[in-house]
C-alpha positions as CSV (number, residue, x, y, z in Angstrom):
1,X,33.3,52.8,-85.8
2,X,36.5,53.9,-83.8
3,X,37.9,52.3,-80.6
4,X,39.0,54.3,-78.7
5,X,41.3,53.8,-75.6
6,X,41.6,55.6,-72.6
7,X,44.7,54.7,-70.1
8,X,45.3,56.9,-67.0
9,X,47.5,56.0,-63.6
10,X,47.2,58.4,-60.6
11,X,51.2,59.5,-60.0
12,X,54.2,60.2,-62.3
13,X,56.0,57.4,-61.1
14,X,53.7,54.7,-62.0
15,X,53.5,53.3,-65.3
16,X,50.2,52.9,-68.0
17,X,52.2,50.5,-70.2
18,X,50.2,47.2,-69.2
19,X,46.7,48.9,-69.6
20,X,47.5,49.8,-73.4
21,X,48.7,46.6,-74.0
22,X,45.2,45.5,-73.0
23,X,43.5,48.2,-75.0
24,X,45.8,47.3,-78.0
25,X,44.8,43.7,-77.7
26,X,41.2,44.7,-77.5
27,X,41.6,46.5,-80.8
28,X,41.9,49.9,-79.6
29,X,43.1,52.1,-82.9
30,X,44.2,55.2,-80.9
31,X,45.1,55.0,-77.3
32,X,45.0,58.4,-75.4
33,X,47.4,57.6,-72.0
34,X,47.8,60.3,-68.9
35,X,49.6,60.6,-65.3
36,X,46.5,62.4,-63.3
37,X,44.5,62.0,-60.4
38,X,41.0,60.2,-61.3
39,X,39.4,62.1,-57.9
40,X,37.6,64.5,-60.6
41,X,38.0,65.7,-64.2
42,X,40.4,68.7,-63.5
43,X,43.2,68.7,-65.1
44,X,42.4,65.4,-67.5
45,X,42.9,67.0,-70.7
46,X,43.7,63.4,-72.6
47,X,40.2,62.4,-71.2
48,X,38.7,65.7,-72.8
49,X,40.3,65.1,-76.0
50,X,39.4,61.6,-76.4
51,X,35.5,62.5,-75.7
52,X,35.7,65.5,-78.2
53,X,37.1,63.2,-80.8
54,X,34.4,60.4,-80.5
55,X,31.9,60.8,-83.0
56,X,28.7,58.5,-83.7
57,X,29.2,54.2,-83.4
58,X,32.7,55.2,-81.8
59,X,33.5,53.4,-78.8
60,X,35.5,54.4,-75.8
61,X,37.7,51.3,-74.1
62,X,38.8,51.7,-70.9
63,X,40.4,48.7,-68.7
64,X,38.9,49.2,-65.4
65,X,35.8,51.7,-64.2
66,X,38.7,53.6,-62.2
67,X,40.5,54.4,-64.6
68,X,37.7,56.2,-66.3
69,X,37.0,58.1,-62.6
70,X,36.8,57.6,-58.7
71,X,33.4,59.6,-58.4
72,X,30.2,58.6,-59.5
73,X,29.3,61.4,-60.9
74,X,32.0,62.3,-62.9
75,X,32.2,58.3,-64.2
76,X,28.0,58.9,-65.0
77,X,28.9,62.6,-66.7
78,X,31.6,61.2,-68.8
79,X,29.6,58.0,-69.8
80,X,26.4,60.6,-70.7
81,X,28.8,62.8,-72.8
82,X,29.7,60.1,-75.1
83,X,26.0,59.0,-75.6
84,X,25.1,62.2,-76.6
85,X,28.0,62.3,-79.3
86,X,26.5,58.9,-80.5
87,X,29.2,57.0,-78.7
88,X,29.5,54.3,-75.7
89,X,31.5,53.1,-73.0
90,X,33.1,49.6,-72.4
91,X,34.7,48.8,-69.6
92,X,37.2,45.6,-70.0
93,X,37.4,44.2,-66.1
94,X,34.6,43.2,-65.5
95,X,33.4,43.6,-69.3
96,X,30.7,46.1,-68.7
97,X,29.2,48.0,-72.2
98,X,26.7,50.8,-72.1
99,X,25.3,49.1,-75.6
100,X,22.6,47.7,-73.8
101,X,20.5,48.7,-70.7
102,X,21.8,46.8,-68.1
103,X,25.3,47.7,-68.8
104,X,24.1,51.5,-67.7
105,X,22.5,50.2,-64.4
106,X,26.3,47.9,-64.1
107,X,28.2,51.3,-64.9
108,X,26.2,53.1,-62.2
109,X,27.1,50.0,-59.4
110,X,30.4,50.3,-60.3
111,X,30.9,53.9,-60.5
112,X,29.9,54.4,-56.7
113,X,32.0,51.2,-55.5
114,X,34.8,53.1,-57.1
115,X,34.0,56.5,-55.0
116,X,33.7,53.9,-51.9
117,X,37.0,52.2,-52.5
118,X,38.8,56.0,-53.2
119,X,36.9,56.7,-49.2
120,X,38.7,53.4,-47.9
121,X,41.6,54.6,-49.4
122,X,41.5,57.6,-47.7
123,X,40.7,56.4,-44.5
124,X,43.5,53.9,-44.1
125,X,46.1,56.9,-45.4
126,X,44.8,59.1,-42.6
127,X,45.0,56.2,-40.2
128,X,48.6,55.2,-41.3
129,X,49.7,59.1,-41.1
130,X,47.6,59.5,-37.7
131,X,49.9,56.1,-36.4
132,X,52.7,57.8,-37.5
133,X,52.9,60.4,-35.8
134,X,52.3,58.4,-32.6
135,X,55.3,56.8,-33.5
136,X,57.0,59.8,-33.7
137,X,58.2,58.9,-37.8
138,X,55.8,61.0,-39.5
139,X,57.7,63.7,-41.8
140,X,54.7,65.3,-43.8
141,X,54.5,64.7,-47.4
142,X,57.2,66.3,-49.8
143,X,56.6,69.7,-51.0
144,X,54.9,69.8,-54.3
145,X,56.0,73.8,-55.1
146,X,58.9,76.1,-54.6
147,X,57.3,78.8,-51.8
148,X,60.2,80.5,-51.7
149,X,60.9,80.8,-55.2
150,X,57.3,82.2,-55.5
151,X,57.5,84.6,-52.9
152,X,60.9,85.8,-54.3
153,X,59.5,86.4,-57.8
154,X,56.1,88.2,-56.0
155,X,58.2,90.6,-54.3
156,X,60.1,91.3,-58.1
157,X,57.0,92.8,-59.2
158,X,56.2,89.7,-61.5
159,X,52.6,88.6,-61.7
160,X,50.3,85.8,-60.4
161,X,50.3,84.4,-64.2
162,X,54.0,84.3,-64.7
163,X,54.9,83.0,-61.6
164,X,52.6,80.3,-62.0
165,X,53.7,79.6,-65.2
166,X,57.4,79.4,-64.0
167,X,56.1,77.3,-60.6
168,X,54.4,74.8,-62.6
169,X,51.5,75.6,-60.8
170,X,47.8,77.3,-61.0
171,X,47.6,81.2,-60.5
172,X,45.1,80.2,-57.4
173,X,48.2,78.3,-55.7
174,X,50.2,81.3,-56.2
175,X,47.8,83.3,-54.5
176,X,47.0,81.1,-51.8
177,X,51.1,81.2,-51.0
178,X,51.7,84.9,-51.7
179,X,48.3,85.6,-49.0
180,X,49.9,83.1,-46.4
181,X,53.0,85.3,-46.8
């Protein structure tokens, strides 16, 4: 039996250090650690590799629900992916294992208190920006992509796959800006 941790913080500029202390202290052997969103699975390839490697009696440690996902469904896909390789979930805070049957019907609870609190979250950003603008100090967030750049290498004749490879970006962003153009 393998324990496995799984860290993740939403934004580059916050730091996973304190959760893999915790899942070192818990006795985590290998510690998987990413800087992605936990709104959905997209793009959480640490995650995917850490459920690929589990095999039977392994157990995947992560410190809070949220870090695991901020939809219910997602949170209840992942947890019924490592059962069917044999696997389960414990969750550190509150200590929460899918070993026995209430931890499933706990793991459920918390899953869509998770998706509630990423709603709240959302609702108090959209207020905050909504006051904002009121106030007349609202600048719009920073932009993530070069449109210029992308529009510059579109009308070069390069494609939707290398300019999203040079943009840092999906090929569907690079379409969505090249159409708005």
């Amino acid at each position: 039996m393998t324990k496995i941790g799984y860290a993740r913080v939403s934004t580059v500029d916050q730091d996973f250090e304190i959760q893999q202390q915790r899942l070192h202290a818990e006795g985590c052997q290998i510690i998987r650690a990413e800087k992605v969103s936990g709104a959905s699975r997209e793009g959480r390839s640490e995650l995917a590799t850490v459920i690929e490697f589990l095999r039977e009696g392994d157990e995947l440690v992560v410190t809070r629900l949220d870090r695991l996902g901020r939809d219910t469904r997602d949170v209840l896909n992942i947890v019924h992916e490592c059962e069917q390789r044999g696997a389960f979930v414990t969750v550190l805070d509150p200590h929460v294992s899918t070993r026995g049957e209430i931890g499933q019907v706990m793991l459920t609870v918390l899953g869509m208190v998770a998706q509630m609190e990423r709603r709240f979250i959302k609702d108090r950003q959209r207020e905050g920006i909504a006051n904002a603008k009121v106030a007349g100090v609202y600048k719009g967030g920073k932009a993530r992509l070069d449109y210029e750049m992308i529009r510059s290498l579109h009308r070069e004749g390069i494609g939707p796959s290398a300019i999203a490879k040079a943009a840092k970006c999906s090929r569907m962003q690079v379409y969505r800006i090249i159409t708005e153009y």
